[in-house]
DRENDO-1510 file (C-alpha; in Angstrom, 1 decimal, always signed):
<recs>
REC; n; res; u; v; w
REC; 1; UNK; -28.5; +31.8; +30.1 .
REC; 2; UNK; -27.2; +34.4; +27.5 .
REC; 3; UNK; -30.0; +36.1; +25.9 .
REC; 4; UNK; -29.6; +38.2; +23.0 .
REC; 5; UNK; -31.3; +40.9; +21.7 .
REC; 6; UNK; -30.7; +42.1; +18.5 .
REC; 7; UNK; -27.1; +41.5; +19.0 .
REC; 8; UNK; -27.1; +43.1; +22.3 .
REC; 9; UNK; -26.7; +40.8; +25.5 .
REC; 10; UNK; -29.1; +41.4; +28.3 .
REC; 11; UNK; -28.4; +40.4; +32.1 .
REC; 12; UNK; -30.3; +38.0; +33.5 .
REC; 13; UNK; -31.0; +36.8; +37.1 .
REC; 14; UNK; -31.9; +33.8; +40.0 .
REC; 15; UNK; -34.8; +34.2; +41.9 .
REC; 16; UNK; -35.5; +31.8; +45.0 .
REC; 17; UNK; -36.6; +30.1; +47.1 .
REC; 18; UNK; -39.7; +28.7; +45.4 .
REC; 19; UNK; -37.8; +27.8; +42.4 .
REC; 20; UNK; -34.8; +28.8; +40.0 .
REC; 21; UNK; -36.1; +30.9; +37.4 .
REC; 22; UNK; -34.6; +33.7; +34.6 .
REC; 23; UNK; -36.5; +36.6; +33.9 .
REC; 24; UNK; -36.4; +38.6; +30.4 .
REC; 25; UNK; -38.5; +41.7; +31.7 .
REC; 26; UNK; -40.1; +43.7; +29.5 .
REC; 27; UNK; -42.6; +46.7; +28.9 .
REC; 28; UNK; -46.5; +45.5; +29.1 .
REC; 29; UNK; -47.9; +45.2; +25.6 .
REC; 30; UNK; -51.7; +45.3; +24.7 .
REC; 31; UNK; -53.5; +41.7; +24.1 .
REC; 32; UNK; -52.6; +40.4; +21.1 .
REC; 33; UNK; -52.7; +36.5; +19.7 .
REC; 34; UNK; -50.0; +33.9; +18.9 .
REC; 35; UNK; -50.2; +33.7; +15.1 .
REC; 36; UNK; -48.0; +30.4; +14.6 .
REC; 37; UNK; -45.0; +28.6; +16.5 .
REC; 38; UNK; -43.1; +26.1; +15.8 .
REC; 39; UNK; -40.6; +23.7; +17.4 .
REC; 40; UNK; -37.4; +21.6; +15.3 .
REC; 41; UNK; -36.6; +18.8; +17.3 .
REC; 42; UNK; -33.8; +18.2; +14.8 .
REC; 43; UNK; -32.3; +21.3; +15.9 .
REC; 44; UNK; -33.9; +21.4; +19.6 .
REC; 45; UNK; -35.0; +25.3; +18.2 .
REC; 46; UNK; -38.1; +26.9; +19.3 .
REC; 47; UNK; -39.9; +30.0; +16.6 .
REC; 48; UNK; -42.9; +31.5; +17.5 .
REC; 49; UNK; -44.7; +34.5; +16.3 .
REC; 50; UNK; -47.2; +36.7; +17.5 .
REC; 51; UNK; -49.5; +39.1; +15.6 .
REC; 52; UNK; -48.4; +42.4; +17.8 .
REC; 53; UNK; -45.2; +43.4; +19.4 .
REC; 54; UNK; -44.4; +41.3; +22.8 .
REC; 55; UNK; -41.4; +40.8; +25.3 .
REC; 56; UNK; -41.3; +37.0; +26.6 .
REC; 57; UNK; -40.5; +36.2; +30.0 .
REC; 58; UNK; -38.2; +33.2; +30.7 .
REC; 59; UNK; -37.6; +30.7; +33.8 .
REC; 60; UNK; -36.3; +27.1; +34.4 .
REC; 61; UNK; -38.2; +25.1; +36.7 .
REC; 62; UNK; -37.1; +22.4; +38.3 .
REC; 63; UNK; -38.2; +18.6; +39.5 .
REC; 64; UNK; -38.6; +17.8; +36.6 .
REC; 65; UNK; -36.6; +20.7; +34.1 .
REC; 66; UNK; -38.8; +22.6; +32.4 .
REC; 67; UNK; -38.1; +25.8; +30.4 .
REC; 68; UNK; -41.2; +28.3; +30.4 .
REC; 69; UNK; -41.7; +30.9; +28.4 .
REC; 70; UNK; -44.3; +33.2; +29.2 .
REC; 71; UNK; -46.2; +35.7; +26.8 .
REC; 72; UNK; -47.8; +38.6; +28.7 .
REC; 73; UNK; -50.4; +40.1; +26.8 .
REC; 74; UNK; -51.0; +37.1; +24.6 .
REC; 75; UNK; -54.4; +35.1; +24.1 .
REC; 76; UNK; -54.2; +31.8; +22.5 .
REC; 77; UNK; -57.7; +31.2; +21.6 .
REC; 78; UNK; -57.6; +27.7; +22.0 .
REC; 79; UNK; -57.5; +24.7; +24.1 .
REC; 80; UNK; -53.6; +23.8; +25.3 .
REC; 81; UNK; -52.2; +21.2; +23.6 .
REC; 82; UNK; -48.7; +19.6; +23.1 .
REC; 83; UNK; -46.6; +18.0; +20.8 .
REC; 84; UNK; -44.4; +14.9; +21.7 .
REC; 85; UNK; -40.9; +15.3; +21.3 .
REC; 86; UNK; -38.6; +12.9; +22.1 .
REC; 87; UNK; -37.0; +10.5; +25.5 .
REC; 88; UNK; -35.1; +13.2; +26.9 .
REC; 89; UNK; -37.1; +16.4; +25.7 .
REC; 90; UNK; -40.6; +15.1; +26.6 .
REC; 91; UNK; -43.0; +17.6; +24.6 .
REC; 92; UNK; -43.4; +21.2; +24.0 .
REC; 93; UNK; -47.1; +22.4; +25.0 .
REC; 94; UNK; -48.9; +25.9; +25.1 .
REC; 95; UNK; -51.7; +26.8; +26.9 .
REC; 96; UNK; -53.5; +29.8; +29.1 .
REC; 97; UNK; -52.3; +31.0; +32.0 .
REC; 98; UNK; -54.8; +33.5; +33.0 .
REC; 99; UNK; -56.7; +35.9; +30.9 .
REC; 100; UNK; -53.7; +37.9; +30.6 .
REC; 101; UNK; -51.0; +35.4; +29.8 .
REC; 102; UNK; -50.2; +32.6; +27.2 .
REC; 103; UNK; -47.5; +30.4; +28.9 .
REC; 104; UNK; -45.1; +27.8; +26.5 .
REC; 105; UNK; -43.2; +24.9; +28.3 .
REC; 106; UNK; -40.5; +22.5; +27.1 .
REC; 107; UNK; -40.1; +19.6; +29.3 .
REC; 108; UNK; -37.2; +17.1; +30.0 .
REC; 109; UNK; -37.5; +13.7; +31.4 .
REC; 110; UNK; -36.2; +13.1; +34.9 .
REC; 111; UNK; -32.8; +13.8; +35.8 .
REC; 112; UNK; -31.4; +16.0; +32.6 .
REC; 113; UNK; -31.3; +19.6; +32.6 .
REC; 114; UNK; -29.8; +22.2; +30.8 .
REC; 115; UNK; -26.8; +24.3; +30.5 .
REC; 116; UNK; -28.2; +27.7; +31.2 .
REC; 117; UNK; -25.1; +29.8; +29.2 .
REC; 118; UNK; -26.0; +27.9; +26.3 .
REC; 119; UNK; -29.5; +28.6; +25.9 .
REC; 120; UNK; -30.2; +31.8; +23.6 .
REC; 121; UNK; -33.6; +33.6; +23.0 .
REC; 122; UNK; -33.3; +35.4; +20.1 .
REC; 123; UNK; -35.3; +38.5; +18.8 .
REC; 124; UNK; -35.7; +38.3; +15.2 .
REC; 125; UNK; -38.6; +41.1; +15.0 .
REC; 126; UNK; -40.5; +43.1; +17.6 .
REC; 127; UNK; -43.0; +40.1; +17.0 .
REC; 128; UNK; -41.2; +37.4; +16.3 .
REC; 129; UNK; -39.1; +35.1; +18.2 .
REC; 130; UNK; -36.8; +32.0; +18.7 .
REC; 131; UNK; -35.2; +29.9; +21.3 .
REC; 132; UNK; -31.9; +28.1; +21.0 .
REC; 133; UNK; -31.9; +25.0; +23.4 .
REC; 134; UNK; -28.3; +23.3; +23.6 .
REC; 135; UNK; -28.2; +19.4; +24.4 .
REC; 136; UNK; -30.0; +18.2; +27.4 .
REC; 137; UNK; -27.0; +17.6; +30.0 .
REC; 138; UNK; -27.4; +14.7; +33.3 .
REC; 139; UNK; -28.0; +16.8; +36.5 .
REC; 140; UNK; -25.2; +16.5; +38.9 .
REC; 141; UNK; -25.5; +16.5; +42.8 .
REC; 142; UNK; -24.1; +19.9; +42.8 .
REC; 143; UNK; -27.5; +21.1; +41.0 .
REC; 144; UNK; -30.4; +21.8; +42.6 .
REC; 145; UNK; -32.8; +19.1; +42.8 .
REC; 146; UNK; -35.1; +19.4; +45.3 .
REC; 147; UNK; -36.7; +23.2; +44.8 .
REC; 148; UNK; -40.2; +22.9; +45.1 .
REC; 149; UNK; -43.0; +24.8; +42.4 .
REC; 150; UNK; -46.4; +24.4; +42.1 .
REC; 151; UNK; -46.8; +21.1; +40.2 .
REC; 152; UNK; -49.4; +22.2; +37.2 .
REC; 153; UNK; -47.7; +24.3; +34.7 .
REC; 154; UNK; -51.3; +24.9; +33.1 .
REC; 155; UNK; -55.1; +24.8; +35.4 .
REC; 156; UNK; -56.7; +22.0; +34.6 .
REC; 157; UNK; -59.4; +22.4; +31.7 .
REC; 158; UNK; -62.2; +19.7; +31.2 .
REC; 159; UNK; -62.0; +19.6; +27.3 .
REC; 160; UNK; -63.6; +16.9; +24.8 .
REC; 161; UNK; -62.6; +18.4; +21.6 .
REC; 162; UNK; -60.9; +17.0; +19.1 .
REC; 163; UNK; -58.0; +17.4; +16.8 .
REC; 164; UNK; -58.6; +18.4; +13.3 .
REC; 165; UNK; -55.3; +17.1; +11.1 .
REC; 166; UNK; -54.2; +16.6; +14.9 .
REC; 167; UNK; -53.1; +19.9; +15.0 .
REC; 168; UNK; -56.1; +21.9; +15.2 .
REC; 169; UNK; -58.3; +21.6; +18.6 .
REC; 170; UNK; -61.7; +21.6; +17.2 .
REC; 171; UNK; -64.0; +23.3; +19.3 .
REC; 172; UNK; -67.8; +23.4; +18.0 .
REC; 173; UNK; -69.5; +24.1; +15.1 .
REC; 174; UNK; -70.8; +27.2; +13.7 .
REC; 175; UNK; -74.6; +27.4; +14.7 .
REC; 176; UNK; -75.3; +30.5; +14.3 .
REC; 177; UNK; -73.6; +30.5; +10.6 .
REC; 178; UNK; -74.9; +27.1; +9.5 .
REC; 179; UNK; -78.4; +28.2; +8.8 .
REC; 180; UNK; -77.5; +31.2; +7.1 .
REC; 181; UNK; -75.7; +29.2; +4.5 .
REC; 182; UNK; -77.9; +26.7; +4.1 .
REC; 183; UNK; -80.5; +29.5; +3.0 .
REC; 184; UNK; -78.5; +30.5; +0.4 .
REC; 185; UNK; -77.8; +26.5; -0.6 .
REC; 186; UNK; -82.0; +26.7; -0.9 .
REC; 187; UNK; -81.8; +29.2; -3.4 .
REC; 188; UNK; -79.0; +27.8; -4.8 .
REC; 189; UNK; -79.9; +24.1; -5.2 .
REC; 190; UNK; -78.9; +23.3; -8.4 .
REC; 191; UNK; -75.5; +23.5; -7.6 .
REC; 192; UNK; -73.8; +20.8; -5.6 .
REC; 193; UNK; -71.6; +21.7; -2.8 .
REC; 194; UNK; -69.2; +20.3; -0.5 .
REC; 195; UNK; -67.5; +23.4; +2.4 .
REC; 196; UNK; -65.3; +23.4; +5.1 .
REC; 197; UNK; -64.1; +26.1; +7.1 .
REC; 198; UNK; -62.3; +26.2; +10.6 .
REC; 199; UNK; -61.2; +28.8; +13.0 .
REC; 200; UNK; -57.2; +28.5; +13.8 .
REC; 201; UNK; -58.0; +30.7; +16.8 .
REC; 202; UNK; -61.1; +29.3; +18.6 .
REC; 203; UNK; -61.5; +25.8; +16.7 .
REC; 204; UNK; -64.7; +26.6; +15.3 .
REC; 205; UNK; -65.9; +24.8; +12.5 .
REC; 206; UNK; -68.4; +25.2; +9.4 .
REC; 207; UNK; -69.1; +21.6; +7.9 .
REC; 208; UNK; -71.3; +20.9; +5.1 .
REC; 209; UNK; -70.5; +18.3; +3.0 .
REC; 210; UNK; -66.8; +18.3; +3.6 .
REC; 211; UNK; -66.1; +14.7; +3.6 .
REC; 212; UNK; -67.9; +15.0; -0.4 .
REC; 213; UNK; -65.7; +13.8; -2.8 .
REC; 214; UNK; -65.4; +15.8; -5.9 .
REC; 215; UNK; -63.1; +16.2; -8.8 .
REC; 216; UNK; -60.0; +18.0; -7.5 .
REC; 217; UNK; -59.5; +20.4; -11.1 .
REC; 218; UNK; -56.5; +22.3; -10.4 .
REC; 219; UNK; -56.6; +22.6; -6.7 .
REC; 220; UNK; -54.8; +19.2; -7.0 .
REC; 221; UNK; -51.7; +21.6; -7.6 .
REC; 222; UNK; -51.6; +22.6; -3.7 .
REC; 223; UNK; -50.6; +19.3; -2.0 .
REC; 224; UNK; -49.0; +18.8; -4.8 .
REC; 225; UNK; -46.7; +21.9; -4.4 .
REC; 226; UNK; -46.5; +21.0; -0.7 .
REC; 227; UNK; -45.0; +17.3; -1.9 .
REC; 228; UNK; -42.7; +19.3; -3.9 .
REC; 229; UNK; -41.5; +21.6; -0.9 .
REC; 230; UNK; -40.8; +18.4; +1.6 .
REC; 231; UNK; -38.6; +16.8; -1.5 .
REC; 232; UNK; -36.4; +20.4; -1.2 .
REC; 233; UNK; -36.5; +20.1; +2.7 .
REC; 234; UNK; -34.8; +16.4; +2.1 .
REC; 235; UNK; -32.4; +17.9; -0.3 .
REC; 236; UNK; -34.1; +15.4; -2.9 .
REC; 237; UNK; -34.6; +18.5; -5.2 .
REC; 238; UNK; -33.3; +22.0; -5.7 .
REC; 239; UNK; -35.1; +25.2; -6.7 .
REC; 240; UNK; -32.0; +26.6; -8.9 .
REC; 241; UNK; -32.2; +22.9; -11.5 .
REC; 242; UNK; -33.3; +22.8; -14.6 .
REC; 243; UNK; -36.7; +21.2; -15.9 .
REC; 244; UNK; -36.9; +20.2; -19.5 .
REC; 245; UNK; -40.3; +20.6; -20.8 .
REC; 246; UNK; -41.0; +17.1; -22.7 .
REC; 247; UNK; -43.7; +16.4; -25.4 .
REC; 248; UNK; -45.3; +14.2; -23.0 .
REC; 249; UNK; -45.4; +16.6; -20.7 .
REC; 250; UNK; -47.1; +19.5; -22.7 .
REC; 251; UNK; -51.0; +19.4; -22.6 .
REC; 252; UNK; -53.5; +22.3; -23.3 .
REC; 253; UNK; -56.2; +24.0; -20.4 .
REC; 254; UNK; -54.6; +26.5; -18.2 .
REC; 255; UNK; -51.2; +28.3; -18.6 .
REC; 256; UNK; -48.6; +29.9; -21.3 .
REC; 257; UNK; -46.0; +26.9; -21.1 .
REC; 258; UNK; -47.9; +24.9; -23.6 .
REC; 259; UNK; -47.0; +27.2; -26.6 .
REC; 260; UNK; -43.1; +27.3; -25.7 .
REC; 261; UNK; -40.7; +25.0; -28.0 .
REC; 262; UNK; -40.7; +21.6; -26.5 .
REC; 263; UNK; -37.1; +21.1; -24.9 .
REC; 264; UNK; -37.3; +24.6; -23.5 .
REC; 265; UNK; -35.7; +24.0; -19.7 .
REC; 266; UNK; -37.2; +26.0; -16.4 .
REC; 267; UNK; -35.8; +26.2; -13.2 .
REC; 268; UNK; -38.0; +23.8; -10.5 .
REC; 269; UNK; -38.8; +27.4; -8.9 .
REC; 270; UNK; -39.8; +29.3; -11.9 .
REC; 271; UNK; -41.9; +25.7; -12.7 .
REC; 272; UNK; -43.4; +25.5; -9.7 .
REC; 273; UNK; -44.6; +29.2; -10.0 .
REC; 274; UNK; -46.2; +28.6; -12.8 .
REC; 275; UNK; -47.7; +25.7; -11.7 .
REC; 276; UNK; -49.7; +27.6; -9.0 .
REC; 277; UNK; -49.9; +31.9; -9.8 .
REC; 278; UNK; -51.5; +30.9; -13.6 .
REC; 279; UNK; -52.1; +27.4; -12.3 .
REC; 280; UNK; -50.1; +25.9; -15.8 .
REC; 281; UNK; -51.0; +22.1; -16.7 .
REC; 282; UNK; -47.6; +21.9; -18.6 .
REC; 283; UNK; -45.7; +22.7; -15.5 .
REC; 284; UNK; -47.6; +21.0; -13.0 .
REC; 285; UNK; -47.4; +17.5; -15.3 .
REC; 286; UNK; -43.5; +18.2; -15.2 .
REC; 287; UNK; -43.6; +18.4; -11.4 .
REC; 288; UNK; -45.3; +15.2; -10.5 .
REC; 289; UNK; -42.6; +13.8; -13.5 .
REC; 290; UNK; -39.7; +15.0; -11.2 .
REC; 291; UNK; -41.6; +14.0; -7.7 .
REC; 292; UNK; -41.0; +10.7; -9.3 .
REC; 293; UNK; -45.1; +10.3; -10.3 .
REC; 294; UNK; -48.3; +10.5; -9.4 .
REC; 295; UNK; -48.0; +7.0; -7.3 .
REC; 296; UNK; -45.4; +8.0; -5.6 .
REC; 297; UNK; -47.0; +11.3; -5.0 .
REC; 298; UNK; -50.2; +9.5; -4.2 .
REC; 299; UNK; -48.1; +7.6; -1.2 .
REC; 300; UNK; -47.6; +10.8; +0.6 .
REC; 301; UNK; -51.1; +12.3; +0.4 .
REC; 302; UNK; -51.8; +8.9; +2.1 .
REC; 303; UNK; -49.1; +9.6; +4.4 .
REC; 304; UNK; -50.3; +12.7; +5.1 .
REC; 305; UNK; -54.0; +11.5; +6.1 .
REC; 306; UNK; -55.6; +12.7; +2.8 .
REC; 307; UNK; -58.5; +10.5; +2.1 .
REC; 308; UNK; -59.9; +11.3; -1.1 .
REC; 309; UNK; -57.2; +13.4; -2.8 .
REC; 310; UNK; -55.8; +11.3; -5.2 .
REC; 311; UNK; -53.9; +11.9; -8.9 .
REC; 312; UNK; -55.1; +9.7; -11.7 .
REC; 313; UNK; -54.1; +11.1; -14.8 .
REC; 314; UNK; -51.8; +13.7; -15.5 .
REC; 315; UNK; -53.2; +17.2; -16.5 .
REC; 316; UNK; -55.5; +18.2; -18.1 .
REC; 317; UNK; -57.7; +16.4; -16.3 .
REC; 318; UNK; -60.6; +18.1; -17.9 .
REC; 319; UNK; -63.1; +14.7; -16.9 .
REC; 320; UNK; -62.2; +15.2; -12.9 .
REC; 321; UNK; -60.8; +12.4; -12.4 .
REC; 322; UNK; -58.1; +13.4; -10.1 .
REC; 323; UNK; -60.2; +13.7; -6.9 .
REC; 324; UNK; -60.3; +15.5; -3.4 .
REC; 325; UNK; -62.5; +16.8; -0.6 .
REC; 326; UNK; -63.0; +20.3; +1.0 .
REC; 327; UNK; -61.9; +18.1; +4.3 .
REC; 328; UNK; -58.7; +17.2; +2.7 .
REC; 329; UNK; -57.9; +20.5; +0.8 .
REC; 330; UNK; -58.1; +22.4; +4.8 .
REC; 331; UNK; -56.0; +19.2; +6.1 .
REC; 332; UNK; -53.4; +20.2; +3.8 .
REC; 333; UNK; -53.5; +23.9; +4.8 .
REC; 334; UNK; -53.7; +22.9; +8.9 .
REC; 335; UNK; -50.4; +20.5; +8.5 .
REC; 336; UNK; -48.5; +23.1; +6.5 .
REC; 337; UNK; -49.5; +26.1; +9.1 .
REC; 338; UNK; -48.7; +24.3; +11.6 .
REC; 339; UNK; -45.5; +23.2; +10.6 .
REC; 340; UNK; -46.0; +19.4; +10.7 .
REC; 341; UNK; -45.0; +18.9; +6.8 .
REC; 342; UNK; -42.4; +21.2; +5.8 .
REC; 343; UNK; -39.5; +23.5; +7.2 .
REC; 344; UNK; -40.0; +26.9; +8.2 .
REC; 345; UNK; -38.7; +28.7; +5.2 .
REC; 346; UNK; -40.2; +25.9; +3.0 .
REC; 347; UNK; -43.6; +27.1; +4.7 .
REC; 348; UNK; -43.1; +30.8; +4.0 .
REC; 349; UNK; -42.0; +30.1; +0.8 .
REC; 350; UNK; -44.6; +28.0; -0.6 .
REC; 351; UNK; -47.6; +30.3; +1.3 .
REC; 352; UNK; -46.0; +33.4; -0.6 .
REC; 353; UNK; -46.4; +31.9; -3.7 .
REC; 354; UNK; -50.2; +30.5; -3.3 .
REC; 355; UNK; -50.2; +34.5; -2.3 .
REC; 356; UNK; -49.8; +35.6; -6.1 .
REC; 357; UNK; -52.2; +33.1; -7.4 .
REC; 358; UNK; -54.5; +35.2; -10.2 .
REC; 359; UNK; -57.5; +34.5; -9.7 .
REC; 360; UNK; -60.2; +36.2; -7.4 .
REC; 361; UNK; -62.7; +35.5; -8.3 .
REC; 362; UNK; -63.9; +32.4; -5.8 .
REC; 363; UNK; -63.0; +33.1; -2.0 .
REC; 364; UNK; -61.4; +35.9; -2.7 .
REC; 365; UNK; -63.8; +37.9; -4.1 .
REC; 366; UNK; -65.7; +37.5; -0.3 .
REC; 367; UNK; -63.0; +39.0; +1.5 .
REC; 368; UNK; -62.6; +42.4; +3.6 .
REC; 369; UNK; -60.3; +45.4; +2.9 .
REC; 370; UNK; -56.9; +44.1; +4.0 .
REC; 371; UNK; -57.5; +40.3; +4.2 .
REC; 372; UNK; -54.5; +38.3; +2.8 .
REC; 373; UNK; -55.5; +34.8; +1.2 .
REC; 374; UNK; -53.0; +32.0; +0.4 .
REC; 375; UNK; -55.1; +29.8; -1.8 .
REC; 376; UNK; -55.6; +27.8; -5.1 .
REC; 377; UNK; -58.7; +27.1; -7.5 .
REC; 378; UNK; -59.6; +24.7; -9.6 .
REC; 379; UNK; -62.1; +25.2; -12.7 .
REC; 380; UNK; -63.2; +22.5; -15.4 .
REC; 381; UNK; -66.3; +23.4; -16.4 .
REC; 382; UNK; -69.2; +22.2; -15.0 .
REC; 383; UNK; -66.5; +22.4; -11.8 .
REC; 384; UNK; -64.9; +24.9; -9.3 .
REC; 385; UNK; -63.6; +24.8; -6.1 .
REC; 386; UNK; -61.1; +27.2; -4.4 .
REC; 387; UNK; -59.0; +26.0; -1.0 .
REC; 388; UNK; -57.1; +28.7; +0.8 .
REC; 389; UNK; -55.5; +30.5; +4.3 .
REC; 390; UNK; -57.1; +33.4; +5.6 .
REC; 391; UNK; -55.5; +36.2; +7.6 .
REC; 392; UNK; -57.8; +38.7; +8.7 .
REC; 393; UNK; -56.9; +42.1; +9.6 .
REC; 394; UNK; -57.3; +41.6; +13.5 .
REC; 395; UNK; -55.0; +38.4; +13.5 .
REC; 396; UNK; -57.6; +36.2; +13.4 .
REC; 397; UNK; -56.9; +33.0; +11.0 .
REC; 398; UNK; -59.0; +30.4; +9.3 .
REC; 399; UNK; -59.0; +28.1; +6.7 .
REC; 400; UNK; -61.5; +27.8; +3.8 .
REC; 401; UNK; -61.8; +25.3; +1.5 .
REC; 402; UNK; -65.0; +24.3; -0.7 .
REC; 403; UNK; -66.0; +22.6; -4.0 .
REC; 404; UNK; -69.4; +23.2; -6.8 .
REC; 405; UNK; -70.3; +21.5; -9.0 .
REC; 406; UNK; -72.9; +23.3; -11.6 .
REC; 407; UNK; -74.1; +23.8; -15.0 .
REC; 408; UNK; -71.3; +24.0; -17.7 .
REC; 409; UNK; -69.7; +27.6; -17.1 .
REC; 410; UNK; -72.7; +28.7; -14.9 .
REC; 411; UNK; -71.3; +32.2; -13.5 .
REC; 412; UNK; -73.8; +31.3; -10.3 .
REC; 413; UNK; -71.7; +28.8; -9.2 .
REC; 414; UNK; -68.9; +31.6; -8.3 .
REC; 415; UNK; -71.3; +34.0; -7.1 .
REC; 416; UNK; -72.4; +30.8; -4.9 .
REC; 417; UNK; -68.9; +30.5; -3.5 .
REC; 418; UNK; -68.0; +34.6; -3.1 .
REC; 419; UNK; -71.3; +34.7; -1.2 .
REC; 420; UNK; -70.6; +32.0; +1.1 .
REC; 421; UNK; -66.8; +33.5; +1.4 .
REC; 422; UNK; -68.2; +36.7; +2.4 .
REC; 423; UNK; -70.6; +35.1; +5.2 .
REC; 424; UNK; -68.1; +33.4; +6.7 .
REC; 425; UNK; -65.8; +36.5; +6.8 .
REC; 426; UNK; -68.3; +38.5; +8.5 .
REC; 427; UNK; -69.0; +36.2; +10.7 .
REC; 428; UNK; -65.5; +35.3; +11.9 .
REC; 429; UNK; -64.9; +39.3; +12.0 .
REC; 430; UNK; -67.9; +39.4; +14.3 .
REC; 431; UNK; -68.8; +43.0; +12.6 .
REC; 432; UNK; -72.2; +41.3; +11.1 .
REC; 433; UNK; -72.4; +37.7; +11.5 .
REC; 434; UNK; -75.9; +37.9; +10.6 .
REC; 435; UNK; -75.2; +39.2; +7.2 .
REC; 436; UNK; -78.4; +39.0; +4.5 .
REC; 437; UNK; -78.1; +36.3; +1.8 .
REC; 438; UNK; -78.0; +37.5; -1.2 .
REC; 439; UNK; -79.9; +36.6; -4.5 .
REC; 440; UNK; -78.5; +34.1; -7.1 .
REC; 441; UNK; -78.5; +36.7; -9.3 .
REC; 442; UNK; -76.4; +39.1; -7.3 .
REC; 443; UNK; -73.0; +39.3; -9.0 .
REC; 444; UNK; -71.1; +42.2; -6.6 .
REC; 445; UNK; -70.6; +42.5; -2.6 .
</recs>
């Protein structure tokens, strides 16, 4: 097995009798949490990431093959789980060791294993990882075939949750949270609200009203910039070509493009910029134009398991009647996060650029020092909403996504939604999760 480390090639060795293993040894590192990974089966290539420096350990097993990669130091916060690859690479799962050890196995049907020169772990950052696999190859009777190992890779863990998006183990829901925000509903009720908020780490959820359907304003934009992204993943688009800017396409609300000369031609990157950091109506109507329409870009939301997020009418939709859910927004988020819509880079990419939206004054105005939030609002009026990824200083990640409606302009509906922001960021950073409500006339943190 050639391993390489920042260019450098490290020895490696058997161990037996038990089984045939490889070891990468490495210093011991300080607990830290897996903050994504992701496996191509197009490519057989393993990425993961942690949120703190770690040194994987690596063995084959054998009867049947699998390739283990173990993660000393590492808790994974949530239930194991898998994802089915293919006939001769079975799955890919993660799970819990022990308390001190997060453990990753790729497993091949009976009878294939592979070529051990061929496989490559690659260091890409102190934190940051990724695993070459070559083709799976037939075992020969010169292999051995017959070592013995313990035959449960994970202990057995009695688990009813379920998966949110089918990516996310949900866990249970936020009890000691839930009554504090309905408090501040009480003293808020003239507002309408739909929320949703879940834990990546522990699969803990807050939902009120998050099945609520409610006009989607320009948080629309986000799946739609995730549409976009799977188009330039298929090679159906290209970030460098050039968007006209039709008269049918020009329309007032939101965004500079709108007093340009009509005929005025964009790149699809600098367009789709616009589309989200100023959240421009121009740009986002010439986006669903090239995406081939909002049918068509309707299709895939259904594709995707969206429910209630549907394009009606191009922007402005200043009546709301393009539509979504704080449920669907946080589906959106979990499929993209977890790699299940779009490429690697294509993730990165489009996360950096709901990084620079401009406005924050909705979920991000609740938000401790040093949070990072990936996230798009949406405002027509007597509407807001705001849908976003959280990264919290200590690693831990969550999604937020939820919708108001309110009196025409009423500046208590934002206060509503920064208040509720700020609960739920206390509470997940566990330094005062039973933070006072404040009054509807409170305007700072």
């Amino acid at each position: 097995m050639l391993l390489t480390h920042k260019e450098n090639i490290l020895k490696f060795s058997w161990l037996l009798p038990s089984f045939l293993s490889l070891f990468l040894f490495g210093s011991t590192v300080k607990a830290t949490a897996i903050a994504n990974w992701h496996f191509d089966s197009n490519r057989n290539h393993l990425d993961f990431t942690t949120d703190e420096n770690v040194q994987p350990k690596v063995q084959l097993l054998t009867n049947p093959t699998r390739l283990v990669i173990d993660l000393p130091g590492v808790t994974l916060g949530y239930p194991q789980t898998s994802q089915r690859v293919g006939l001769v690479i079975k799955d890919i799962s993660i799970g819990q060791l022990n308390a001190e050890t997060t453990r990753m196995v790729v497993t091949l049907a009976a009878g294939y294993t592979f070529d051990l020169a061929q496989v490559k772990l690659q260091e890409e950052s102190a934190n940051h990882w990724s695993v070459q696999l070559p083709k799976p190859v037939p075992l020969t009777t010169t292999q051995p075939k017959s070592l013995e190992i313990t035959p449960n890779i994970f202990p057995t863990v009695s688990d009813n949750s379920t998966l949110f998006a089918g990516v996310v183990p949900m866990h249970l829901p936020m009890k000691v949270l839930e009554p504090q925000i309905k408090a501040l509903m009480s003293r808020y009720s003239f507002l309408k609200t739909g929320m949703f908020f879940l834990d990546l780490d522990t699969g803990d959820y807050l939902d009120i009203g998050g099945d609520r359907v409610f006009p989607a304003a320009s948080t629309i934009k986000l799946p739609i910039l995730i549409a976009f992204f799977q188009d330039l993943d298929a090679g159906k688009v290209s970030l460098n070509e050039m968007l006209t800017m039709r008269r049918d396409l020009v329309t007032n609300g939101s965004g500079s493009m709108q007093y340009e000369r009509i005929g005025k031609k964009y790149t699809a990157l600098e367009t789709i910029n616009k589309m989200i950091t100023i959240s421009d109506n121009t740009a986002t109507n010439m986006i669903i134009d090239r995406l081939g329409g909002a049918a068509r870009i309707n299709q895939r939301f259904h594709n995707w398991g969206l429910k209630d997020t549907v394009i009606r009418h191009l922007l402005a939709d200043l009546r709301g009647t393009n539509t979504t859910s704080s449920q669907d927004m946080a589906r959106v988020l979990a499929l993209v996060v977890n790699n299940k819509l779009v490429s690697l880079q294509s993730r990165e990419q489009a996360l950096d650029i709901l990084r620079h939206t401009t406005i924050h004054t909705l979920l991000p105005a609740g938000l401790g020092k040093g949070a990072v939030i990936a996230n798009k609002t949406g405002d027509i009026g007597f509407l807001i909403g705001d849908a976003g990824f959280v990264t919290m200083p200590n690693g831990k990640r969550y999604l937020a996504a939820i919708f108001v409606t309110r009196p025409y302009k009423d500046a208590r509906g934002r206060d509503f939604i920064r208040q509720v922001s700020q609960l739920v960021y206390d509470y997940l950073n566990q330094m005062n999760p039973v933070a006072a409500v404040d009054s509807p006339n409170s305007s700072t943190r």
